[in-house]
C-alpha beads as a LAMMPS data file, in Angstrom:
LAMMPS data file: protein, C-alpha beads

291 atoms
290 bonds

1 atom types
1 bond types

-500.0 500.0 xlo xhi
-500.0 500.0 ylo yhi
-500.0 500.0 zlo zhi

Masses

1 110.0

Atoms # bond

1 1 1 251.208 -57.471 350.228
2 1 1 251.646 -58.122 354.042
3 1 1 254.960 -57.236 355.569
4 1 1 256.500 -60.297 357.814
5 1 1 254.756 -60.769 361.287
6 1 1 258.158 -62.877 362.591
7 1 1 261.488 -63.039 363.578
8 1 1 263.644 -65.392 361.544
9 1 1 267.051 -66.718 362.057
10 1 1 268.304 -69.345 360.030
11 1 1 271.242 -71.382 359.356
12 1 1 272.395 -72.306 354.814
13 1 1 275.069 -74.222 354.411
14 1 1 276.933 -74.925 350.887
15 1 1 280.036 -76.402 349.249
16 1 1 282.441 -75.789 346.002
17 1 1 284.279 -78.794 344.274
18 1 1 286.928 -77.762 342.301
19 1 1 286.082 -74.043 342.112
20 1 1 286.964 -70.666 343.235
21 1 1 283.603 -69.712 345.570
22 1 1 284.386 -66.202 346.181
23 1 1 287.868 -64.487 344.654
24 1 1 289.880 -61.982 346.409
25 1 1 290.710 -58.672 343.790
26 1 1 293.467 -58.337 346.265
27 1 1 295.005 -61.384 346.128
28 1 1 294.897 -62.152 342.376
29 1 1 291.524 -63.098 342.601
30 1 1 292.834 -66.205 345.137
31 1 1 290.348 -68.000 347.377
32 1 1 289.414 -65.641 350.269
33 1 1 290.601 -67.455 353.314
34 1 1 291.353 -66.597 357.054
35 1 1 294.886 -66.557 357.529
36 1 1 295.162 -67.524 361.133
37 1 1 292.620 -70.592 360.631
38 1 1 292.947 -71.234 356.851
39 1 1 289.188 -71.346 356.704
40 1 1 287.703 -70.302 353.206
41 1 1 285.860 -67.150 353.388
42 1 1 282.658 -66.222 351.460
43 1 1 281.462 -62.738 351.856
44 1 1 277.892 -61.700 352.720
45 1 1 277.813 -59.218 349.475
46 1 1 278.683 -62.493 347.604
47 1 1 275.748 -64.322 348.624
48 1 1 273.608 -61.451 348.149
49 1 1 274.682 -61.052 344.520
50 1 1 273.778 -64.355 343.639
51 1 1 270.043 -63.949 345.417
52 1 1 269.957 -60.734 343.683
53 1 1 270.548 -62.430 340.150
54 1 1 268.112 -64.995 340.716
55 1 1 265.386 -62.816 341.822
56 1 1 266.036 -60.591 338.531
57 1 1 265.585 -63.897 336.372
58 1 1 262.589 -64.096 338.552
59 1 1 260.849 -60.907 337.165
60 1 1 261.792 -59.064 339.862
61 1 1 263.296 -55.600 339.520
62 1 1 266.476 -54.584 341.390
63 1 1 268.453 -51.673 342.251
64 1 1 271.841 -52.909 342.306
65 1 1 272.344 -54.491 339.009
66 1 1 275.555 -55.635 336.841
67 1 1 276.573 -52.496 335.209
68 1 1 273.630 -50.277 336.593
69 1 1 273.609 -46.845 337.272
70 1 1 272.354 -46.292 340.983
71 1 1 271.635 -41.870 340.469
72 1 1 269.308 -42.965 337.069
73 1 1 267.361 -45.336 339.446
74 1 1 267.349 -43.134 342.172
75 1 1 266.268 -40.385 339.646
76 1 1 262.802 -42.140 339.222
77 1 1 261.634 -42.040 342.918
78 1 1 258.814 -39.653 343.206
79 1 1 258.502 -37.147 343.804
80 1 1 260.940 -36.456 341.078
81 1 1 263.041 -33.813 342.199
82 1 1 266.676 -32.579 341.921
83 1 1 266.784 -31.888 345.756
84 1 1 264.269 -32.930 348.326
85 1 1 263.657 -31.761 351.733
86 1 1 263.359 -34.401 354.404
87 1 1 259.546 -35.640 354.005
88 1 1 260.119 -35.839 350.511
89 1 1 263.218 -38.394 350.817
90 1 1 260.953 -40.274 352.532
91 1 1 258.382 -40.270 350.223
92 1 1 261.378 -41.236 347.660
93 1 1 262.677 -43.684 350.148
94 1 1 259.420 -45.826 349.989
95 1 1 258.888 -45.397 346.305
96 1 1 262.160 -47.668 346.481
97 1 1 261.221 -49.593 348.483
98 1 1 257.902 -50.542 346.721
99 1 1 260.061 -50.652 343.235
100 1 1 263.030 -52.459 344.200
101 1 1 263.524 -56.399 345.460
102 1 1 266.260 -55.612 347.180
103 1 1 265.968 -52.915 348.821
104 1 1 262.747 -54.366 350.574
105 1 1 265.436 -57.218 351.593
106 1 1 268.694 -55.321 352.183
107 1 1 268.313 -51.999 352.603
108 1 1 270.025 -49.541 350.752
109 1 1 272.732 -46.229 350.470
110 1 1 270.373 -43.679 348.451
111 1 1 271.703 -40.396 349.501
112 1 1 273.694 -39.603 345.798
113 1 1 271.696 -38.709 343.088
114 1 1 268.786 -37.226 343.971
115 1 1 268.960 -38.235 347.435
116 1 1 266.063 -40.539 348.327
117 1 1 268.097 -41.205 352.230
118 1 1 268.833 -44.679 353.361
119 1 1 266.941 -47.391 354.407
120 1 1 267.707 -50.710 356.728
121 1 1 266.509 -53.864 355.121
122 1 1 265.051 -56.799 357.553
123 1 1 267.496 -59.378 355.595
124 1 1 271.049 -59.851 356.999
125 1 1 273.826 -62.509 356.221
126 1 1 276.767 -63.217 357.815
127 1 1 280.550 -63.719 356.356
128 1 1 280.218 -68.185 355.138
129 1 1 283.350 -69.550 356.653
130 1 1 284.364 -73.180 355.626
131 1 1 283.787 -75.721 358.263
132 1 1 287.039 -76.974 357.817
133 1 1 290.706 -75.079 356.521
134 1 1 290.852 -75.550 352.555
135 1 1 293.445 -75.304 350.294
136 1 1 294.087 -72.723 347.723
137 1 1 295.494 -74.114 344.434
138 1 1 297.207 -71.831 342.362
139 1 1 297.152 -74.033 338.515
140 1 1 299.011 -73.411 335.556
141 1 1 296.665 -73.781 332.211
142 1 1 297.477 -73.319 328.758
143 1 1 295.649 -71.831 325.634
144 1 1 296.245 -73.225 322.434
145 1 1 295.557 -69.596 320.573
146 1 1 297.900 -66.801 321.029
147 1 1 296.537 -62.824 321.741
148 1 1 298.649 -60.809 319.324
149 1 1 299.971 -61.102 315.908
150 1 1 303.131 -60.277 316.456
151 1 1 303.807 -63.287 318.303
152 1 1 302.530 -66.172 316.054
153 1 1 306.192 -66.718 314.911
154 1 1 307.273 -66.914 318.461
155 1 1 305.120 -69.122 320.412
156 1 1 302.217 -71.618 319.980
157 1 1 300.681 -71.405 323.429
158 1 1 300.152 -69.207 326.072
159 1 1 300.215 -69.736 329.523
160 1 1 297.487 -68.612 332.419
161 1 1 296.599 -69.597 336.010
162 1 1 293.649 -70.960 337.862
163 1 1 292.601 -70.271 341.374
164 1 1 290.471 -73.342 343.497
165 1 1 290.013 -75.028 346.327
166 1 1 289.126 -79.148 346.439
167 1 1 286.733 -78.741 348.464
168 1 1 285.063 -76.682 351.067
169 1 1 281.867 -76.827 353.117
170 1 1 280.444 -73.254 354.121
171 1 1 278.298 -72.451 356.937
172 1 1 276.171 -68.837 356.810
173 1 1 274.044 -67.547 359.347
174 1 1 271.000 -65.399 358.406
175 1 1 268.823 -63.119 359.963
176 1 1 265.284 -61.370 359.593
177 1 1 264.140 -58.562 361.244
178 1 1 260.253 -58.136 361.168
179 1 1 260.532 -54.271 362.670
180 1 1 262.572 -53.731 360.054
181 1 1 259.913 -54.996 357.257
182 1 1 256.677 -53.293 358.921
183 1 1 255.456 -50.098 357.949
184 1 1 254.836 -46.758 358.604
185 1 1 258.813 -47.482 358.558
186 1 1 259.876 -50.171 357.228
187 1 1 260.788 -51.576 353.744
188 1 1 257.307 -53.854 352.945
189 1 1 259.271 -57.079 353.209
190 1 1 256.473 -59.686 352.481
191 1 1 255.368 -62.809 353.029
192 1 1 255.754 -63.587 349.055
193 1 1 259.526 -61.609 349.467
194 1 1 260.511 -63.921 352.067
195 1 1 258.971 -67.199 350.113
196 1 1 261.329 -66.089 347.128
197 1 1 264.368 -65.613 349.691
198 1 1 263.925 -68.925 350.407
199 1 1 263.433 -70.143 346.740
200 1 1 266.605 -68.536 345.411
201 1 1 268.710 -69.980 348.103
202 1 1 268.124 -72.876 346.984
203 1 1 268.338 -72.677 343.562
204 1 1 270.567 -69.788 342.973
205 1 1 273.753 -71.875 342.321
206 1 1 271.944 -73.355 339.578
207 1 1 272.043 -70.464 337.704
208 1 1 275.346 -69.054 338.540
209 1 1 277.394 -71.407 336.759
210 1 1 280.964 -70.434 335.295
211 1 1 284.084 -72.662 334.903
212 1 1 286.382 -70.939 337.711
213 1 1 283.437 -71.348 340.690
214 1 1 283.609 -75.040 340.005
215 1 1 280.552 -77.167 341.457
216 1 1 278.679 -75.123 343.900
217 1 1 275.647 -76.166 345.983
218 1 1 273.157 -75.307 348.261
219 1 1 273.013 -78.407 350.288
220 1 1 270.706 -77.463 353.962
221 1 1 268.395 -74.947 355.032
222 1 1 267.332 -75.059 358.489
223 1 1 265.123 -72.026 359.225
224 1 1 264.231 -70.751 362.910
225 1 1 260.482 -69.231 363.065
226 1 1 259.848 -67.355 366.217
227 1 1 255.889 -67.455 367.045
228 1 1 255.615 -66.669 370.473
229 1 1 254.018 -68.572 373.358
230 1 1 251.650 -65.822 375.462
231 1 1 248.064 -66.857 375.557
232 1 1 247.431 -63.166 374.921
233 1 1 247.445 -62.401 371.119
234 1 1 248.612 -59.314 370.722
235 1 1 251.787 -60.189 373.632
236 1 1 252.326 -63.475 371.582
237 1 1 252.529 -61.033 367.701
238 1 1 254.947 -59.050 370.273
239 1 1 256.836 -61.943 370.851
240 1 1 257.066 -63.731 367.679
241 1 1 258.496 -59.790 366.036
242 1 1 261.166 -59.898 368.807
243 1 1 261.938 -63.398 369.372
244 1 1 261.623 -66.132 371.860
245 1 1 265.603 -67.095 371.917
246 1 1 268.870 -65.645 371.484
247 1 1 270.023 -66.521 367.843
248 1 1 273.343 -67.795 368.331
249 1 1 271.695 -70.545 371.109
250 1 1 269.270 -71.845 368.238
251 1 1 272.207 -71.813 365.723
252 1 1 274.363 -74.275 368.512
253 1 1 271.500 -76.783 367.464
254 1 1 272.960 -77.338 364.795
255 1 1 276.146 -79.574 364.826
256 1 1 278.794 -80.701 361.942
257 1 1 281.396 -82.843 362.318
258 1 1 283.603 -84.761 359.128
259 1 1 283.537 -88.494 359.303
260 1 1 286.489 -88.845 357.089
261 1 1 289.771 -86.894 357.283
262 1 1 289.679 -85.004 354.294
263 1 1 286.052 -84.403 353.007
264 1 1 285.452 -84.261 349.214
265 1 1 281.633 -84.203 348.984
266 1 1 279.116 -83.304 351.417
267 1 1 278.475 -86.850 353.013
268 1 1 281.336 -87.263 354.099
269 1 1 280.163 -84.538 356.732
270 1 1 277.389 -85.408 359.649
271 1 1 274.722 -82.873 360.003
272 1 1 272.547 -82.762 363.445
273 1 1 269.797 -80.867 362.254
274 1 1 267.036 -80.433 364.896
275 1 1 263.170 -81.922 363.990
276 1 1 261.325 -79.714 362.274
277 1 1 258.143 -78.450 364.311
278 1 1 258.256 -76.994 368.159
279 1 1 261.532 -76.585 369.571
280 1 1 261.260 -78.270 373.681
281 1 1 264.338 -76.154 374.791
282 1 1 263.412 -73.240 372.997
283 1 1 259.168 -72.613 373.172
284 1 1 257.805 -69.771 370.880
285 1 1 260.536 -70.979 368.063
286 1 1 259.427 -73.673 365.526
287 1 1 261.904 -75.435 363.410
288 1 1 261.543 -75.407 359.256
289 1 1 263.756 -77.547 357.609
290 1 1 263.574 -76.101 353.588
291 1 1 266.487 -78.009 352.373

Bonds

1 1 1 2
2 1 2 3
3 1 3 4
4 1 4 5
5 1 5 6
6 1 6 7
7 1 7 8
8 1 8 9
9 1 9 10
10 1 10 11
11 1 11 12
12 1 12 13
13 1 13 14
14 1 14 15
15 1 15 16
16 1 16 17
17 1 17 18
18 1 18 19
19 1 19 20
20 1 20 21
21 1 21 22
22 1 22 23
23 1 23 24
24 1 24 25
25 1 25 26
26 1 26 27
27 1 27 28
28 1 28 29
29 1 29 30
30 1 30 31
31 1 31 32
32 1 32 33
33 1 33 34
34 1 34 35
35 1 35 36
36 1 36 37
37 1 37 38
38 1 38 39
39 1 39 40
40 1 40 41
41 1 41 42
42 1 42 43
43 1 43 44
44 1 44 45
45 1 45 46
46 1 46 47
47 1 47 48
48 1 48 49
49 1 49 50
50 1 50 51
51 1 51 52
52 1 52 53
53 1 53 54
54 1 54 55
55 1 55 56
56 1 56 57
57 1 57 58
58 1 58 59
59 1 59 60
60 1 60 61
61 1 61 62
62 1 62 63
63 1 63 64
64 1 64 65
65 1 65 66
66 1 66 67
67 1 67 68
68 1 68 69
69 1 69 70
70 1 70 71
71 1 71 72
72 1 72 73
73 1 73 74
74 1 74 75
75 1 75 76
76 1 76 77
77 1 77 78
78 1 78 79
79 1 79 80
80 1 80 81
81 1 81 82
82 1 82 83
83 1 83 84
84 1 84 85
85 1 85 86
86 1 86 87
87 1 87 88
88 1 88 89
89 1 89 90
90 1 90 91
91 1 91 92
92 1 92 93
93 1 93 94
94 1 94 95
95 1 95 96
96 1 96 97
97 1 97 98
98 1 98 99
99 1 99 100
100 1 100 101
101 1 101 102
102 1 102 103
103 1 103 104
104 1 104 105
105 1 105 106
106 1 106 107
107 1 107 108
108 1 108 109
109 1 109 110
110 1 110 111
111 1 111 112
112 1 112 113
113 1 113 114
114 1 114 115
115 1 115 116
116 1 116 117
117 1 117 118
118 1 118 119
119 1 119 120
120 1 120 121
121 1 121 122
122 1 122 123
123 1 123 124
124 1 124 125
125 1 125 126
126 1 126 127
127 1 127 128
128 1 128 129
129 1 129 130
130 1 130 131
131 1 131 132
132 1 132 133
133 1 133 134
134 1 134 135
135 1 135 136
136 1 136 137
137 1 137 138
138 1 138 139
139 1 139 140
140 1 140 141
141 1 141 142
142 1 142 143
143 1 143 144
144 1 144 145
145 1 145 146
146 1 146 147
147 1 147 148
148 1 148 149
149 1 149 150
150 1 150 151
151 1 151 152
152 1 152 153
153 1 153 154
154 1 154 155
155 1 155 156
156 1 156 157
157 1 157 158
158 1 158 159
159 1 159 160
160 1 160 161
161 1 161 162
162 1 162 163
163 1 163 164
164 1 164 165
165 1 165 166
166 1 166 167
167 1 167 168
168 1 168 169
169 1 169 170
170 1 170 171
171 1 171 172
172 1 172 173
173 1 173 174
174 1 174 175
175 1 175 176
176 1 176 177
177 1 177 178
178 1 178 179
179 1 179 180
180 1 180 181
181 1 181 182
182 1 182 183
183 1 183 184
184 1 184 185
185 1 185 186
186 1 186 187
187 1 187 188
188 1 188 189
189 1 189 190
190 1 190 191
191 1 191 192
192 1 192 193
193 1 193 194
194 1 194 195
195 1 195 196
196 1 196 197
197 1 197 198
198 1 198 199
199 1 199 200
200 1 200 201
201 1 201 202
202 1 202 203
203 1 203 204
204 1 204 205
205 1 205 206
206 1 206 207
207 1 207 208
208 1 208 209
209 1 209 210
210 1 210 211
211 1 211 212
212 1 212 213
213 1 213 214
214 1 214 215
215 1 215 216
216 1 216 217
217 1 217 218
218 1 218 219
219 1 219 220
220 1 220 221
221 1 221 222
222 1 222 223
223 1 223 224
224 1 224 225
225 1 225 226
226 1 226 227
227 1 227 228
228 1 228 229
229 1 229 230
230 1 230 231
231 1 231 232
232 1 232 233
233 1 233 234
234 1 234 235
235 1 235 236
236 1 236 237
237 1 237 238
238 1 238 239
239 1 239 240
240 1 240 241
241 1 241 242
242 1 242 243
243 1 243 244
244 1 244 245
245 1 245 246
246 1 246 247
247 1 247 248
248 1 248 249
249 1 249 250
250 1 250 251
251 1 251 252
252 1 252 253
253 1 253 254
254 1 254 255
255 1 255 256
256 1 256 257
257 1 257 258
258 1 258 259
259 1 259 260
260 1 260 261
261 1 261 262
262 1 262 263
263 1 263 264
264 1 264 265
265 1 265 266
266 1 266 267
267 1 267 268
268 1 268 269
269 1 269 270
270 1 270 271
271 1 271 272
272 1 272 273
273 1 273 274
274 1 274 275
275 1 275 276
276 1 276 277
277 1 277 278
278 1 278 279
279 1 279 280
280 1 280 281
281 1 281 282
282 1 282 283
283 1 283 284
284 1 284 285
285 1 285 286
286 1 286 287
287 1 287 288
288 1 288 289
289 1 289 290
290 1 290 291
């Protein structure tokens, strides 16, 4: 597999009806929000979760797993060794990344264990942050069976709460390093890695459902390809690894604005979503629109 040529930035947005997107442990597992702005919060360890999940369902192994052990992976890396000097957590280090999804995409901490060091993966989100405040609901709900014994004289119900929000449209920012993906020392992000990025962000909701995240859904993808624009190929690969444009310009392309006062589904939002092909302000960046 070839590792990425070019720079991506890229710009997902998604919404929740009637669910709790992304509980805070702290807070009683209550809708993370900002407390100046009241903006729900989504964190980027969320998101990546949920690509992580679909890419397992996918046939793809991963390293960070629901109730994996991280030292038994890192065990396996060869050279299989109890302690390994610095060329051999290298070696280790790309064994992982060869073996592992997501590492390849994220990067990961593999100094315990065995030690097989640390790598930087090409694939970065930000924090999603609702484009408008929400509002946490705290709900009262009722079970019509009882937990202990004991109390079946006492009571017929017991009582439990729910955490949502109405509604809430969230806006992530994404980013993709090729340096980071090319070898001798990169991860080996590939061209197929970064077609099944794009694949389970759009269908990872589907198969993430539970009843306390509600209705989630990947509604746009707007990708930013930067290609370059020298005449000279080799300055033009140059360009297209480092970028023709500063992200957060390209991301002001893309505007939002509510056409109602208190949005409860995604058209009731306008989207200004550049045309897909050649961007005039921008040359060297090309405009994918995957959703």
């Amino acid at each position: 597999m070839t590792a990425i040529q070019n720079r991506y930035d890229f710009v997902y947005l998604f919404d929740c009806l009637d669910g709790n997107p992304n509980g805070d442990p702290d807070a009683a597992n209550a809708p993370r929000l900002d407390p100046q702005t009241l903006q729900g919060i989504v964190s980027d360890v969320c998101i990546k979760r949920k690509v992580r999940n679909y890419v397992q369902m996918r046939g793809q192994p991963i390293f960070i797993q629901h109730h994996g052990i991280l030292n038994t992976e890192i065990n396996k890396a060869e050279p299989r060794k109890k302690d390994r000097n610095r060329d051999e957590r290298n070696q280790a280090a790309k064994w992982m990344c060869r073996n592992f999804y997501d590492i390849r995409a994220f990067g990961a901490v593999m100094s315990t264990g065995s030690n097989a060091g640390q790598v930087r993966g090409p694939v970065q989100f930000t924090f999603s942050r609702s484009i408008d405040p929400v509002m946490a609901l705290d709900l009262s709900i009722t079970r019509v069976a009882i937990t202990k014994e004991e109390d079946k004289d006492k009571k017929e119900t017991e009582m439990g709460r729910k955490n949502l929000i109405p509604y809430g449209l969230y806006r992530c920012h994404g980013f993709i390093n090729a340096n980071l993906a090319q070898e001798p020392n990169g991860t080996g992000f590939s061209e197929e890695d970064l077609s099944l990025l794009w694949e389970s962000l759009k269908m990872m909701f589907d198969h993430d459902r539970s009843a306390s995240k509600g209705t989630m859904s990947a509604q746009m993808l707007t990708v930013f390809k930067h290609v370059g624009t020298d005449s000279d190929e080799k300055q033009r690969a140059t360009q297209a690894k480092l970028g023709c444009a500063p992200a957060y310009k390209l991301f002001e392309l893309i505007k939002i604005e509510k056409k109602v006062e208190n949005p409860r589904k995604y058209s009731d939002y306008k989207i200004t979503v550049p045309e897909a092909g050649k961007l005039k302000e921008f040359p060297g960046v090309e405009v994918i629109r995957l959703l």
